[in-house]
C-alpha positions as CSV (number, residue, x, y, z in Angstrom):
1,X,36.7,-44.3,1.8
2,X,35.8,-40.5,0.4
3,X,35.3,-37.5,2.3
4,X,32.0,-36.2,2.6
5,X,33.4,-33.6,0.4
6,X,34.2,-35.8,-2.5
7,X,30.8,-37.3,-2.5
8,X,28.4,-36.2,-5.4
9,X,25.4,-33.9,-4.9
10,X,22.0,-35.9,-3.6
11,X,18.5,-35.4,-5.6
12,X,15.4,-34.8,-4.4
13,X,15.0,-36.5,-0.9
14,X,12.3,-38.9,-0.5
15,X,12.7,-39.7,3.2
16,X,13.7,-43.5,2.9
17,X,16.8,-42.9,2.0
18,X,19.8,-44.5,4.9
19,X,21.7,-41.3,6.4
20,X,24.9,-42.7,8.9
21,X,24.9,-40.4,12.2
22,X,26.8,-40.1,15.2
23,X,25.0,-41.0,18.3
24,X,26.6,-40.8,21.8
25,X,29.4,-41.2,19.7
26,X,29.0,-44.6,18.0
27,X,28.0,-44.3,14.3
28,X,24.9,-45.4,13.4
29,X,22.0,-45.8,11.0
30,X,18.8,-43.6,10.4
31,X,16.4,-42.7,7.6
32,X,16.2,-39.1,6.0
33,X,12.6,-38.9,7.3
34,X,13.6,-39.5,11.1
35,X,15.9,-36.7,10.8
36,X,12.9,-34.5,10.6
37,X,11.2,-35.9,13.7
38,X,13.6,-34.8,16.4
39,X,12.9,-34.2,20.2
40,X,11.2,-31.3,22.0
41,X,12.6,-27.8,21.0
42,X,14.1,-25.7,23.6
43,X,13.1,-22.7,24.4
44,X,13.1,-19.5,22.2
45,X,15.6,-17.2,22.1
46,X,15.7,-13.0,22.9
47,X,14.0,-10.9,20.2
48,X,16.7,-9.4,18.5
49,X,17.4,-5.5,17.8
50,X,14.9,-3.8,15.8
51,X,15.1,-3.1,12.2
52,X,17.4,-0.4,10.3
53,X,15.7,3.1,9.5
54,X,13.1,3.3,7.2
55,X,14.2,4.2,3.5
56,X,13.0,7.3,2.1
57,X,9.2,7.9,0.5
58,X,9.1,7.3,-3.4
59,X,7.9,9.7,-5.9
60,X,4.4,10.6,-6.1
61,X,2.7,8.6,-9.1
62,X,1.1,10.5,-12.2
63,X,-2.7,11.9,-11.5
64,X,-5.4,9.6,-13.2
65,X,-8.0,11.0,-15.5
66,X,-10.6,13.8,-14.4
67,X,-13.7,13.0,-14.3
68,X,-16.9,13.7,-16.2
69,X,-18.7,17.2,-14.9
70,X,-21.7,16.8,-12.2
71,X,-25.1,17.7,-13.4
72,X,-26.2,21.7,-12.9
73,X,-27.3,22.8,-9.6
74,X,-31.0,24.4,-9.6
75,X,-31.3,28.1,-10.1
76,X,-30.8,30.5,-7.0
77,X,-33.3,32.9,-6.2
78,X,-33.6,36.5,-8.1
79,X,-32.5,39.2,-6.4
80,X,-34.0,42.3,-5.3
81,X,-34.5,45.4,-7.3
82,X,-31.9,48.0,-7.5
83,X,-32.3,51.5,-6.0
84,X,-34.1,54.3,-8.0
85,X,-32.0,57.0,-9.5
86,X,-32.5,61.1,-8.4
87,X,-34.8,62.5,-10.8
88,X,-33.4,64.5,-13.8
89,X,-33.0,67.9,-14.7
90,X,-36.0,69.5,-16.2
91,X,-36.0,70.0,-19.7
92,X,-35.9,72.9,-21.7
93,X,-38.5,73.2,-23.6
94,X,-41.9,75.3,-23.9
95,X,-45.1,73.9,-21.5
96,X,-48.4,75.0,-23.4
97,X,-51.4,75.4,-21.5
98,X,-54.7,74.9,-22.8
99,X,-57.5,76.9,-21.6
């Protein structure tokens, strides 16, 4: 009789196929399906510690294109009129009367 060990690898498994087991210990017969069927599950266990850190951020990514430009706002409102200068010197020349 071979080991288990010595055996060759299985293919694909169907579910009909015989499997031997040892049950209460006397060795006997089942199919690969029933293996899946098994009793009631116990109970679960604890949670277990939380994860490790968290790894650094990566690098930023290259900006996309810009956009096209936004139509032109209206026109603002016209502003008020400067102040008025001082008034000149006179000039120099000659005033003629007439009579």
């Amino acid at each position: 009789m071979k080991k288990i060990s010595e055996l060759a690898p299985a293919g694909p498994i169907v579910g009909s196929e015989m499997v031997p087991i040892v049950q209460g210990g006397v060795t006997v017969r089942t199919t690969a399906s029933d293996l899946g069927t098994t009793g009631p599950t116990g109970d679960m266990g604890p949670t277990g510690p939380a994860g490790g850190p968290t790894g650094d951020i990566g690098p930023t990514g290259d900006a996309g294109p810009t956009g096209d430009a936004g139509p032109t706002g209206d026109a603002g409102p016209t502003g008020s009129p400067g102040l008025t200068g001082p008034t000149g010197p006179a000039g120099a020349g000659t005033a003629v009367w007439a009579a």
